[in-house]
C-alpha positions in Angstrom: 53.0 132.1 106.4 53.6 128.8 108.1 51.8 125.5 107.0 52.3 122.3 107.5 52.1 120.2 104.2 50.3 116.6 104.1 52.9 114.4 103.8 51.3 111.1 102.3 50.5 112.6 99.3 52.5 116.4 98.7 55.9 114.4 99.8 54.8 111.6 97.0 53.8 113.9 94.0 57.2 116.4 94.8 59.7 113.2 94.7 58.0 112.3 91.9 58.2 115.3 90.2 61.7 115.4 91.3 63.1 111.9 89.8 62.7 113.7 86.0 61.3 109.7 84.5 58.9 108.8 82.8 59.3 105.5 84.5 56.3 104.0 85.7 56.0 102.7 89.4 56.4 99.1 89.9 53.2 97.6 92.1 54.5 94.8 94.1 52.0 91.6 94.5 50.6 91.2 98.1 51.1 88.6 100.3 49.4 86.2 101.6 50.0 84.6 104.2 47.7 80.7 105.2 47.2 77.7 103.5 44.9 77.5 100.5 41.8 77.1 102.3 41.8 80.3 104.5 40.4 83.1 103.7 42.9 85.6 101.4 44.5 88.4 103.8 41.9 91.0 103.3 44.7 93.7 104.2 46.9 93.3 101.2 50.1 95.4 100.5 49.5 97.8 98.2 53.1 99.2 98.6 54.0 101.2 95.1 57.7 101.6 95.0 58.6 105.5 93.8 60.1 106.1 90.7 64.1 106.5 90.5 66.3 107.2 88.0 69.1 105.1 86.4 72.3 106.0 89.5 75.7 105.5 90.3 77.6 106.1 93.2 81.4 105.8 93.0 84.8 106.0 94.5 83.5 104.9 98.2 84.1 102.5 100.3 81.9 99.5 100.1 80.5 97.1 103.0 77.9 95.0 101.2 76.3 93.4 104.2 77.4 90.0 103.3 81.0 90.4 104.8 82.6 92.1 101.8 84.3 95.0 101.4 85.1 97.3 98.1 87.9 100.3 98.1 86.7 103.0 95.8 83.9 101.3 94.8 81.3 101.3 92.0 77.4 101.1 93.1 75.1 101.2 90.0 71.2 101.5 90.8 68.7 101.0 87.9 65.0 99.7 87.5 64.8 99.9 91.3 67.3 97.1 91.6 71.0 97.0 92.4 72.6 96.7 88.9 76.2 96.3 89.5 78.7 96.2 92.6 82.1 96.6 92.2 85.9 98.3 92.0 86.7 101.1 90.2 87.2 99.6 86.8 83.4 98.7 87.0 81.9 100.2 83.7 79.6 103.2 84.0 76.4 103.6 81.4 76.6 107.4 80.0 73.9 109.5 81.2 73.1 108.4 84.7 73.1 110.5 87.5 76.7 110.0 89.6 77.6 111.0 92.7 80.9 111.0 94.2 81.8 109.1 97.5 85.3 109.9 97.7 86.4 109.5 101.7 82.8 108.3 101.9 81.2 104.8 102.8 77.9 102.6 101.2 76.1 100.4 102.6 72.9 98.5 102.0 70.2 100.0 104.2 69.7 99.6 107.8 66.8 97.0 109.0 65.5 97.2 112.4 63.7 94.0 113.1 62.3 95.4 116.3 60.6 98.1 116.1 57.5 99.9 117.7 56.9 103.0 115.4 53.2 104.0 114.4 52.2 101.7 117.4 53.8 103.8 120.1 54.4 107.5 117.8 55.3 110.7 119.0 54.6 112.3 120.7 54.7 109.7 123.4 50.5 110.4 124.6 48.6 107.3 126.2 45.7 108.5 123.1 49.0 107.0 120.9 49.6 104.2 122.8 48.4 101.3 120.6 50.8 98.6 120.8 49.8 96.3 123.7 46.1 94.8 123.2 46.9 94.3 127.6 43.5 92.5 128.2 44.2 88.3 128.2 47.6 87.2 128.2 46.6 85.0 124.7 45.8 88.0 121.6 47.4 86.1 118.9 44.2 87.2 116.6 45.7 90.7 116.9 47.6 92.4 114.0 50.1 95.0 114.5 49.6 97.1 111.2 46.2 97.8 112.3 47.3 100.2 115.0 50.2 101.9 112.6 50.2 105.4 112.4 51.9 106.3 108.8 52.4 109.8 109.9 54.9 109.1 113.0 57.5 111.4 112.9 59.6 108.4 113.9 59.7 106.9 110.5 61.2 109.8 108.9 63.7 110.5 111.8 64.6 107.1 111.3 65.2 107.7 107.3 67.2 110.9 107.7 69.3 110.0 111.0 69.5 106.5 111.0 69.4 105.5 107.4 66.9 103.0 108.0 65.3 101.3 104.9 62.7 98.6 106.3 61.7 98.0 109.7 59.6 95.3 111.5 56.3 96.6 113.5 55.7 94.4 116.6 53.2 93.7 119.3 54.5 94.9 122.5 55.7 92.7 125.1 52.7 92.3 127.5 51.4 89.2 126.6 52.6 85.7 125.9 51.2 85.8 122.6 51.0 89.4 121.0 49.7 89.2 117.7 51.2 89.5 114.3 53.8 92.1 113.2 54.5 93.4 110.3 57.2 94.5 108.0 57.4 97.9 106.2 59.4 99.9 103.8 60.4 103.0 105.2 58.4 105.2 102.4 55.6 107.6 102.6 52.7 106.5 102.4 48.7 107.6 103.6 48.0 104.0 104.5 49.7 101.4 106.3 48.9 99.0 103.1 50.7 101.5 101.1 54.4 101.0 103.0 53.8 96.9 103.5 56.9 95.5 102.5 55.9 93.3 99.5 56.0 89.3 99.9 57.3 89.8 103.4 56.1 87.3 106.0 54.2 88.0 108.9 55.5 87.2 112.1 54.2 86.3 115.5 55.5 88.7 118.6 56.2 86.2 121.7 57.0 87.0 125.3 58.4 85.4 127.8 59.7 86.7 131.5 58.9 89.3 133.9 56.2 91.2 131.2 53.4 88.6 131.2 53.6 87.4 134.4 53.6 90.7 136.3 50.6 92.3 134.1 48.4 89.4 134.8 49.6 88.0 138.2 49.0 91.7 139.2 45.6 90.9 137.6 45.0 87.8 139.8 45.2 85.5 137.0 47.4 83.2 135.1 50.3 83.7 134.2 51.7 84.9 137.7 54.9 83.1 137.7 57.5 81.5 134.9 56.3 78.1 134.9 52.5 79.8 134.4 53.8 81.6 131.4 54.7 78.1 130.0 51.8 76.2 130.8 49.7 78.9 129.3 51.9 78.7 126.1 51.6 75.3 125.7 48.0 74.9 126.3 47.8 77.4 123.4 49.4 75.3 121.6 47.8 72.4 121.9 44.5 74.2 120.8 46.3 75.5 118.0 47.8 72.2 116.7 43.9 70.9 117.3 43.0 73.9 114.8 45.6 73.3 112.3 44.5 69.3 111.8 41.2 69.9 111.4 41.8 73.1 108.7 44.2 70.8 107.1 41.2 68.1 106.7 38.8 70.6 105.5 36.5 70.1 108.8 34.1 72.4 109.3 34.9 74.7 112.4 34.1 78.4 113.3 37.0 80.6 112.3 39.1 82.2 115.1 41.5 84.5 114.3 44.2 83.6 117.1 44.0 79.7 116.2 44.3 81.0 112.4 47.6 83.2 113.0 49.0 80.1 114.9 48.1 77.7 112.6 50.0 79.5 110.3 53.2 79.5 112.7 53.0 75.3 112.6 53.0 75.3 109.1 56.0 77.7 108.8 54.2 80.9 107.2 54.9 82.9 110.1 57.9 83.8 111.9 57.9 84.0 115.5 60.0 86.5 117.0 60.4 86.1 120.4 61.2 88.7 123.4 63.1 86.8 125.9 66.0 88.0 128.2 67.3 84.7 130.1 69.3 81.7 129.2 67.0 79.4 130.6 63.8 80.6 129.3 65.2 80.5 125.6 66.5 77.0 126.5 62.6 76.7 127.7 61.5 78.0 124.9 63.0 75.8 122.3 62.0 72.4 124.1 58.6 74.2 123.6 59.0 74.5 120.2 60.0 71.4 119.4 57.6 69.8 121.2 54.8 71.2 119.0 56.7 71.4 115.9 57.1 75.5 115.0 61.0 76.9 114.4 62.3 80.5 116.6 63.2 82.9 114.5 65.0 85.0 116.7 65.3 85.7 120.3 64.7 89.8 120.9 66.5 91.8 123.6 68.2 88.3 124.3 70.4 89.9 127.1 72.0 86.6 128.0 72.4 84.5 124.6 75.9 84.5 125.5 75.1 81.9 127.7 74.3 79.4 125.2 75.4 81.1 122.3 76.3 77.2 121.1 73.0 76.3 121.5 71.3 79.2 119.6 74.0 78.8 116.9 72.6 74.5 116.9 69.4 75.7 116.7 69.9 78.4 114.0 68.2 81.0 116.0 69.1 84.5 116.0 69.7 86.8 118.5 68.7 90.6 118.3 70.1 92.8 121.0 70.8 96.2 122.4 74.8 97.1 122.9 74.3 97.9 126.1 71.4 98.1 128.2 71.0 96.2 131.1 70.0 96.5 134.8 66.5 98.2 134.2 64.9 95.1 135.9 65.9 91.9 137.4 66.0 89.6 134.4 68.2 92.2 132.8 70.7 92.0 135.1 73.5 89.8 133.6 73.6 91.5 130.0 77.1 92.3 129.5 78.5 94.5 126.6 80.2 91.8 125.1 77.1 90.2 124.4 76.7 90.8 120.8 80.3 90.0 119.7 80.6 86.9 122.2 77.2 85.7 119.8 79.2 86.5 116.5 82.5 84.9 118.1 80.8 81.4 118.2 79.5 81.9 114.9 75.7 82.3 115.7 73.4 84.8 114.4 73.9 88.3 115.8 71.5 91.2 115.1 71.8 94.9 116.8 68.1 96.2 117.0 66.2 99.5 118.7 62.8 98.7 120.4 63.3 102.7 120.8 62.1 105.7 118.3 65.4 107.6 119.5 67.7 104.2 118.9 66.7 103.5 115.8 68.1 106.3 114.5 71.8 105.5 115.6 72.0 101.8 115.2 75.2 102.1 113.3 76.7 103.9 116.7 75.1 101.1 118.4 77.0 98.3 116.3 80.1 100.7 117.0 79.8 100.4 120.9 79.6 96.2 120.4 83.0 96.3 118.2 84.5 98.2 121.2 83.2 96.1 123.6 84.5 93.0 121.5 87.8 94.3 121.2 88.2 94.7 124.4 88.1 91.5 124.9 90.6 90.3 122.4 87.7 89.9 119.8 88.3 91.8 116.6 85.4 92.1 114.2 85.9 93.8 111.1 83.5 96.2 109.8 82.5 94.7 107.2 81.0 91.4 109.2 79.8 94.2 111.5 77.5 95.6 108.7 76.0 92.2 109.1 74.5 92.8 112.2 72.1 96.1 110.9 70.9 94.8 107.1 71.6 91.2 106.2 71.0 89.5 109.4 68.0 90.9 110.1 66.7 90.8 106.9 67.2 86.7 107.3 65.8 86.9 110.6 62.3 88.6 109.0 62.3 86.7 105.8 63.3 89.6 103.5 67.2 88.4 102.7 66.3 87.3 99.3 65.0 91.0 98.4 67.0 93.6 100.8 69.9 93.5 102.9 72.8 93.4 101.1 74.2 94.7 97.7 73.9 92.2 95.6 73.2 92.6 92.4 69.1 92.0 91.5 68.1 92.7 94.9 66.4 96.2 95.8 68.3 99.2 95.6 67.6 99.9 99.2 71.3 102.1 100.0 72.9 104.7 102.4 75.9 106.7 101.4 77.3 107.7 104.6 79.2 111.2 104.7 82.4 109.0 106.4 82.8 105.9 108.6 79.6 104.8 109.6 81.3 103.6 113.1 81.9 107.0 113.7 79.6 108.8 116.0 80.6 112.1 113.8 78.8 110.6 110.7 75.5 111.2 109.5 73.4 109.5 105.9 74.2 111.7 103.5 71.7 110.3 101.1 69.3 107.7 101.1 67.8 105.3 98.2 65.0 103.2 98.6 64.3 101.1 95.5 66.4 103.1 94.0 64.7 106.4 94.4 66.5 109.3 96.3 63.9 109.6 99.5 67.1 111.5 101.4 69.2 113.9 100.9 70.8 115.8 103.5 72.3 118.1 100.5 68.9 119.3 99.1 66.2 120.7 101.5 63.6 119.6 99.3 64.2 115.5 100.2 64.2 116.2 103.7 61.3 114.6 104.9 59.6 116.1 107.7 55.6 114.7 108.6 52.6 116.5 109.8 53.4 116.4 113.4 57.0 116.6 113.3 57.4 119.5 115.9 60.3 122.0 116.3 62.1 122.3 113.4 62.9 125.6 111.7 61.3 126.3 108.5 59.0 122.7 108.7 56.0 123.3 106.2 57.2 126.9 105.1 55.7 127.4 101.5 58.0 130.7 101.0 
């Protein structure tokens, strides 16, 4: 008899069951976002982190995500939190669980900061297709969570193939102003709420480019060219700075939700992550910014930072980009390979991110091909400042680098062990920890994760 098992809560109670603790979950504080006279986020995490038990991994190679590297290395995991890093001599409590990583790597986990999973889930149906609110160019009072699916068989392809950890959920790219996204632990969870990633700030999904101007000059409206996409941006803004003096003087004004997310922005709350393929619309986009007073966090797809990789590293912005697309339409069409290494070359913030539910679960192959491509050139990168690209840097980029992102000691246990070099196209997570509890492992069928409507695998929901 086939069935297929209700992940949300049968996948909870079994790794539960599994970790052998008595330890009871830790319940992270929500966040929330706004100054103290808006209205608390009525859509609080209530992410619940799953019990682990006290772990050590050793004799592996570690690349802490900072830049350092550790031969036949000591990874300690307790409480959730990462307890100790180090070289062999590192002392090991008795009675923990140890696994050997002899010939094998660690790393912290991997972060995608651009992500579309549970907006656009498989299977790819338009019924699914929830991440573009396509109807005024302006939908800044829009919220990304509120179209995740928890369910997407993306999230746990992602987990098993791709190592991935935490992930940000953003607004598609059809409008200058998108709406909020959201950050997310990779966990199980029946609710949305229940896999927020706690404290983490909201960000604000931008666009600028070909998307906004094509859906709504096809529309006969504004934006239909570049320079409408900008004076629609800053006429926004403008609105929004009115909104933000008057909530800052306690004036009485009817609540709008766009006005409230940007508010938010000009007071620094919210990140803004902004899609954006040309040098000179970034270079746009900045004057913009400073001319109402709100910071970039990072450009995203950013096919040409290489162009002013100087003036992105001045400006402390990041850039998160693909290895090597390019070509698929006309503002795409001077993204060179080299791109992400040229960025890391002038010392500026390089990130390698998906945008894809099948790239997301080889980013580490995708921070492989930018190496090549860097070497190539006469620029060598070491692996370890590589890692940089997939878990600290983006954690930085979404706010997050104080809690994930690297392995350092007090921050969450959130680790791959890799079954060789993670560079290698030939390697695959052999297990995975978040907050220290074992959601992975490719050794034991019974943490493979596999959701509702993950179709085509052998065996998925058989009870016998």
């Amino acid at each position: 008899m086939m069935r297929i098992a209700y992940l949300g809560l049968t996948a909870a109670l079994a790794l539960t069951a599994c970790t052998g603790t008595t330890e009871a979950p830790k319940t992270a504080s929500s966040n929330t976002p706004g100054p103290s006279t808006a209205p608390e986020n009525p859509f609080p995490s209530t992410y619940t982190a799953y019990p682990g038990v006290p772990t050590v991994i050793r004799g592996a190679t570690i690349l802490d995500g900072e830049g350092g590297k550790i031969e036949n290395g000591v990874v300690f995991l307790s409480g959730g939190k990462i307890t100790a890093v180090g070289g062999p001599d590192t002392p090991i409590p008795a009675d923990v669980t140890v696994f050997d990583g002899t010939g094998k790597y660690v790393t912290p986990g991997v972060i995608d900061i651009h992500s579309h999973l549970g907006d656009y889930p498989s299977p790819s149906v338009q019924a699914l297709s929830d991440g573009n609110e396509a109807t005024g160019p302006v939908t800044a009072d829009v919220w990304a969570e509120h179209s995740v699916w928890p369910q997407d068989p993306g999230f746990s392809r992602a987990l098993a193939n791709g190592g991935v950890t935490a992930l940000q959920i953003l607004p598609g790219s059809a409008n200058l102003f998108g709406g909020r996204g959201v950050t997310l632990k990779n966990v199980y969870a029946r609710t949305q709420q229940g896999m927020k990633f706690p404290g983490a700030p909201y960000s604000l999904k931008m666009a600028c480019g070909e998307n906004p101007k094509r859906v709504y000059g096809s529309k006969g409206r504004q934006p239909s060219t570049r320079m409408g996409n900008i004076a629609v941006d800053r006429q926004t803004w403008i609105k929004a700075r009115e909104y933000q003096k008057k909530r800052a003087a306690n004036k009485e004004q009817t609540r709008d939700l766009s006005m409230e997310t940007l508010a938010d922005v000009l007071e620094g709350k919210i990140l803004v992550q902004n899609h954006c393929y040309r040098a000179d619309e970034m270079a746009n986009v900045i004057d913009m910014s400073k001319e109402f007073g709100y910071k970039v966090t990072a450009f995203h797809h950013a096919v040409e930072s290489y162009k002013i990789a100087d003036l992105l590293k001045a400006n402390n912005i990041c850039s998160a980009m693909w290895a090597d697309w390019y070509g698929f339409k006309m503002e795409s069409y001077d993204g060179i390979r080299e791109n992400i290494a040229l960025i890391q070359n002038a010392g500026a913030c390089a990130i390698v991110h998906s945008d894809d539910e099948n790239g997301i679960q080889r980013l580490n192959q995708e921070a492989a091909k930018a190496i090549a491509a860097g070497k190539r050139m006469g620029i060598n990168i070491p692996e370890e400042i590589a890692w940089e690209w997939l878990s600290y840097n983006p954690a930085k980029a979404m706010g997050i680098a104080d809690q994930t992102g690297s392995l350092k000691v007090g921050k969450m246990a959130d680790v791959v062990l890799w079954n060789g070099n993670p560079f290698s196209i030939y390697t695959r997570p052999e297990r995975v920890w978040i907050d220290g509890a074992l959601m992975y492992d490719a050794n034991d069928p019974k943490r493979r994760p596999v959701s509702d409507f993950e179709l085509g695998q052998i065996g998925a929901g058989d009870t016998k």
